[in-house]
C-alpha positions in Angstrom: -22.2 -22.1 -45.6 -22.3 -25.4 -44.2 -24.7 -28.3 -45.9 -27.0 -28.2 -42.6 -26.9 -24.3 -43.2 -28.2 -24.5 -46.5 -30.6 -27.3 -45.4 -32.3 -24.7 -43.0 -33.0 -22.6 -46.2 -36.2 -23.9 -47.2 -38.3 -20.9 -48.7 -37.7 -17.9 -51.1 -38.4 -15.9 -48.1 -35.6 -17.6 -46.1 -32.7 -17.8 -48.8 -33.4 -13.5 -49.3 -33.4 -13.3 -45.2 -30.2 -14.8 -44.7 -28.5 -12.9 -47.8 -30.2 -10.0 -45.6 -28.4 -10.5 -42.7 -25.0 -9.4 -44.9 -26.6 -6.1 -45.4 -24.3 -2.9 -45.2 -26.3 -1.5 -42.6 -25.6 -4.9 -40.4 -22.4 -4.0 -39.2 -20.7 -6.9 -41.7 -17.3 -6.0 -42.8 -17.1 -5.3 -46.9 -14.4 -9.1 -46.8 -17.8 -10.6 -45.5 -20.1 -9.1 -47.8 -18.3 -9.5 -50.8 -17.8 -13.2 -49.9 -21.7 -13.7 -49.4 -21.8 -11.9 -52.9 -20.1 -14.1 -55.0 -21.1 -17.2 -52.4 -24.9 -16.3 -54.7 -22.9 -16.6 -58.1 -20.7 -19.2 -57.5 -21.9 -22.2 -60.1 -22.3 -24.8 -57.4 -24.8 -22.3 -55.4 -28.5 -23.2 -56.9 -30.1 -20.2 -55.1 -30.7 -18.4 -58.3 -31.8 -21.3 -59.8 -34.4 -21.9 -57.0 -35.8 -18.3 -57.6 -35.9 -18.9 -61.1 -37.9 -22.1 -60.4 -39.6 -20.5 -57.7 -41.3 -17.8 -60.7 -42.1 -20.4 -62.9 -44.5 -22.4 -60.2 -46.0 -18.8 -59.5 -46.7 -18.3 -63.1 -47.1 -21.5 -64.3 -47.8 -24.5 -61.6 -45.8 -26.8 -60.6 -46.9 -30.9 -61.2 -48.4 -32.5 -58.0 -47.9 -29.1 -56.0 -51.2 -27.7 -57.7 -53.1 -26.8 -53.8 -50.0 -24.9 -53.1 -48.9 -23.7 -56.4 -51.7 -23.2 -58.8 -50.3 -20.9 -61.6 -51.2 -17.5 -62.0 -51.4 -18.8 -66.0 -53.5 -22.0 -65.3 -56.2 -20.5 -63.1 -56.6 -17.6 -66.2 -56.6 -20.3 -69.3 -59.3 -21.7 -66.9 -61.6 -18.6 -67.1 -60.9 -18.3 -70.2 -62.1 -21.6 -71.7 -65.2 -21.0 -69.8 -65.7 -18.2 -71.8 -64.6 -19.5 -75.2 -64.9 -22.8 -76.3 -64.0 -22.8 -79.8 -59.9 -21.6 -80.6 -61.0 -19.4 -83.5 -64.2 -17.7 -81.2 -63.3 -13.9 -80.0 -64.3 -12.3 -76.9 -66.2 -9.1 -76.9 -67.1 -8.6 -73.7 -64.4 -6.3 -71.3 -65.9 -7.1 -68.3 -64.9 -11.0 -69.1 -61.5 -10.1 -70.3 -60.9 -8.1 -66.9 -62.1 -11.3 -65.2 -59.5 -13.3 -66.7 -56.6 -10.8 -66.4 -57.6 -10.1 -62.3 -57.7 -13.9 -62.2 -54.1 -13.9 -63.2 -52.8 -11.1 -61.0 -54.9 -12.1 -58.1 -52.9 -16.0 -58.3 -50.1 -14.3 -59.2 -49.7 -11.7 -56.3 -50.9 -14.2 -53.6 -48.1 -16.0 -53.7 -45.5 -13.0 -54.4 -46.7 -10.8 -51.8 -48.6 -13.5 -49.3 -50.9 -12.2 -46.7 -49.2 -9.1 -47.6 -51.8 -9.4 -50.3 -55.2 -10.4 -48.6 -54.9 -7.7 -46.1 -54.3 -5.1 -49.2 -57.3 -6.1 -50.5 -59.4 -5.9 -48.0 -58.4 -2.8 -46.3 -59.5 -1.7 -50.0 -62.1 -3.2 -49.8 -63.5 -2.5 -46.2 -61.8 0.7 -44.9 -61.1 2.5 -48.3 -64.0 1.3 -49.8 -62.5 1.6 -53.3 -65.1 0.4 -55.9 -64.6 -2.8 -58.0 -63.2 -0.7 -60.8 -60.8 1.2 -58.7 -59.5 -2.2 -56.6 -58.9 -3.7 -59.8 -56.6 -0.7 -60.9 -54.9 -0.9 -57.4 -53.9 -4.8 -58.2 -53.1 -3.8 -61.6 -50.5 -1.3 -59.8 -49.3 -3.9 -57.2 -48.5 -6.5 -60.3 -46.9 -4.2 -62.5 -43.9 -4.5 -60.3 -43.3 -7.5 -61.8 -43.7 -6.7 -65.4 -41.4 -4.6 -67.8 -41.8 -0.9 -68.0 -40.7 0.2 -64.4 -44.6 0.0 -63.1 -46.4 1.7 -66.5 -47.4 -2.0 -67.7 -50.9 -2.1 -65.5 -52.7 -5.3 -67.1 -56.0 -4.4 -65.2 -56.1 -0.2 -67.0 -59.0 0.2 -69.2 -57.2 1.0 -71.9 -54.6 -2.6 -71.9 -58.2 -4.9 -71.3 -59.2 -2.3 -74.9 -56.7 -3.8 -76.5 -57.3 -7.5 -76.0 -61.1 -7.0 -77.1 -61.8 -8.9 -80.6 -59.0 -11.1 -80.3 -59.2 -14.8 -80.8 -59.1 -17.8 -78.0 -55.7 -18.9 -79.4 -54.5 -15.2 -79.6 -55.4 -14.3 -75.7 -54.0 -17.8 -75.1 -50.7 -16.5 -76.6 -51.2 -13.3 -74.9 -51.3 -14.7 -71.7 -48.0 -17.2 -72.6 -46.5 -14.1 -73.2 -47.6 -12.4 -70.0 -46.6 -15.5 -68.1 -42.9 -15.7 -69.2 -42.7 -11.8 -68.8 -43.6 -12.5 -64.6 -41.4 -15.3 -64.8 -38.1 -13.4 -65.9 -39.2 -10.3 -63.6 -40.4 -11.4 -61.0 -37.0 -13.8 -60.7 -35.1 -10.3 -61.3 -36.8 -9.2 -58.0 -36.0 -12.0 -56.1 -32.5 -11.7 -56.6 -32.4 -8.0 -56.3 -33.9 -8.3 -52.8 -31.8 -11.1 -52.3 -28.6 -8.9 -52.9 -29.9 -5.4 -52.2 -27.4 -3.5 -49.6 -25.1 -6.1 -49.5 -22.7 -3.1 -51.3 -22.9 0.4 -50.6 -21.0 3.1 -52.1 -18.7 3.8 -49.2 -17.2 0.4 -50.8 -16.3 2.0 -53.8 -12.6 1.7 -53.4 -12.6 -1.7 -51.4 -14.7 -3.0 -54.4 -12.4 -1.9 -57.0 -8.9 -3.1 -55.3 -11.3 -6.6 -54.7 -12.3 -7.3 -58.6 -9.1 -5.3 -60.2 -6.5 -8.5 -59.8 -9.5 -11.1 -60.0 -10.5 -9.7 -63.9 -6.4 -9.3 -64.8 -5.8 -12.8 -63.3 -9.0 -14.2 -65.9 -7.7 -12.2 -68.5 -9.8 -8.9 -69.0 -8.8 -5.7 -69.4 -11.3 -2.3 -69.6 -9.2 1.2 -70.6 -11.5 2.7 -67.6 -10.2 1.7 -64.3 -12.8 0.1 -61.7 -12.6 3.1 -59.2 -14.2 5.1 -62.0 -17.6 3.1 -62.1 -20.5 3.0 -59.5 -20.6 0.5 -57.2 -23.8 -0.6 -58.6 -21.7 -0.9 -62.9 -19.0 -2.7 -60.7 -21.2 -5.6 -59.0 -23.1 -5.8 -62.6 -19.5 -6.4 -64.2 -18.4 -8.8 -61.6 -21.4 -11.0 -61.5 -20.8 -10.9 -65.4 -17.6 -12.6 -64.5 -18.3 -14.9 -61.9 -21.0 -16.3 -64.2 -19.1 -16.6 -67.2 -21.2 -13.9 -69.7 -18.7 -13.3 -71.7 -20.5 -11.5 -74.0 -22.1 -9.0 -71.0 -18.7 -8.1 -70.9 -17.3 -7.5 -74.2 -20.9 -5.2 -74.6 -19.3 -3.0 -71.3 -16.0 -2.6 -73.1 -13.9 -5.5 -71.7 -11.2 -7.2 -73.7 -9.4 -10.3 -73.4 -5.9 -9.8 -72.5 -4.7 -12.9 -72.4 -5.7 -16.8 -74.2 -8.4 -18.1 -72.6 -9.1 -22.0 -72.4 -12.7 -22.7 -74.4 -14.8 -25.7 -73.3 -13.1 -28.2 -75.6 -9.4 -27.5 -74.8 -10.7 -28.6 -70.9 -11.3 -32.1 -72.4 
């Protein structure tokens, strides 16, 4: 990709589309896709980095951007200290501790799902009529796709806002830290996953595993199963474990090193 290329790229949104257009079902051949693959994990390719960075505004704001990115964090600590002043006071009151968590998901989810998000809403709100308890379940739904668990994390259930009752100003403070860096590593695991989604398919299967086979022998690893054996979904996670250097990612899926392998200092 050429510098104007990448200059085009501007948005989250734009960076997935054009990963998009490399999409099995776009008639690429697999020599294009695999290229585009390891164009995302190549070191001197900050797209990754950008979705990383583009979580961390969501979640926590991003200096002299506030208008545009307020942080789904912020805007909660904000209802929060109106409702507690003192660090050691405890909040009783659900309907207050509801208030803060939709506060989050509602800053959160407007920028993750865009207008994508406002219409949601008020479809429930105008057409489904869903009551207030009910639309808040529904966000709690919508942001648990961003949040470990595989969707059974909902923030906004009765029975997760039960749990945070009694607790401290400094403790929901730390709950919501906690909450914030759990969207921040998820919600960047989305990004790439839609980034990279159908790139692959597993009519590649062999074309994958006569691709990586030389490229792992020539780094020096070596796995007693043979790369035709795997998924194509085990052999992309394996090979992005290489191009990125997590060595230890692939000693944990049974690779060995074959051969001596220069360490940071010898490079010197």
């Amino acid at each position: 990709m050429t510098k104007e290329e990448k200059k085009k790229l501007k948005t989250v949104e734009d960076i997935i589309a054009d990963y998009q257009k490399y999409h099995h079902k776009a008639g690429k051949e697999f020599k294009d896709r695999i290229k585009k693959f390891e164009e995302f994990h190549d070191s001197d390719n900050i797209h990754a980095v950008l979705f990383s960075q583009h979580a961390h505004y969501t979640v926590f704001g991003k200096p002299g951007k506030e208008k545009e990115y307020p942080g789904a964090f912020n805007e909660a600590y904000k209802k929060l200290d109106k409702h507690l002043k003192e660090d050691d006071d405890k909040l009783e009151d659900e309907d207050k501790l509801a208030e803060i968590l939709e506060t989050y998901t509602d800053t959160f989810l407007q920028k993750a799902l865009g207008n994508g998000y406002k219409k949601t809403v008020e479809h429930a709100q105008k057409e489904a009529k869903l009551s207030k308890k009910d639309l808040r379940e529904l966000k709690g739904t919508l942001m648990a796709r961003y949040l470990p668990g595989e969707g059974r994390l909902n923030i906004l259930h009765d029975s997760y806002i039960k749990e945070q009752k009694g607790k401290k100003k400094v403790e929901l403070i730390k709950e919501l830290q906690n909450l914030g860096q759990l969207s921040v590593q998820h919600y960047t695991a989305h990004l790439t996953s839609s980034a990279l989604e159908g790139l692959l398919s597993d009519e590649d299967r062999t074309d994958m595993a006569k691709y990586v086979t030389p490229i792992f022998e020539e780094r020096g690893w070596k796995n007693k199963r043979a790369h035709i054996t795997r998924t194509i979904e085990e052999q992309q996670q394996h090979f992005s474990h290489l191009l990125q250097g997590d060595n230890d990612d692939l000693k944990k899926a049974g690779y060995k090193v074959t051969k001596y392998q220069k360490k940071d200092k010898d490079k010197k």
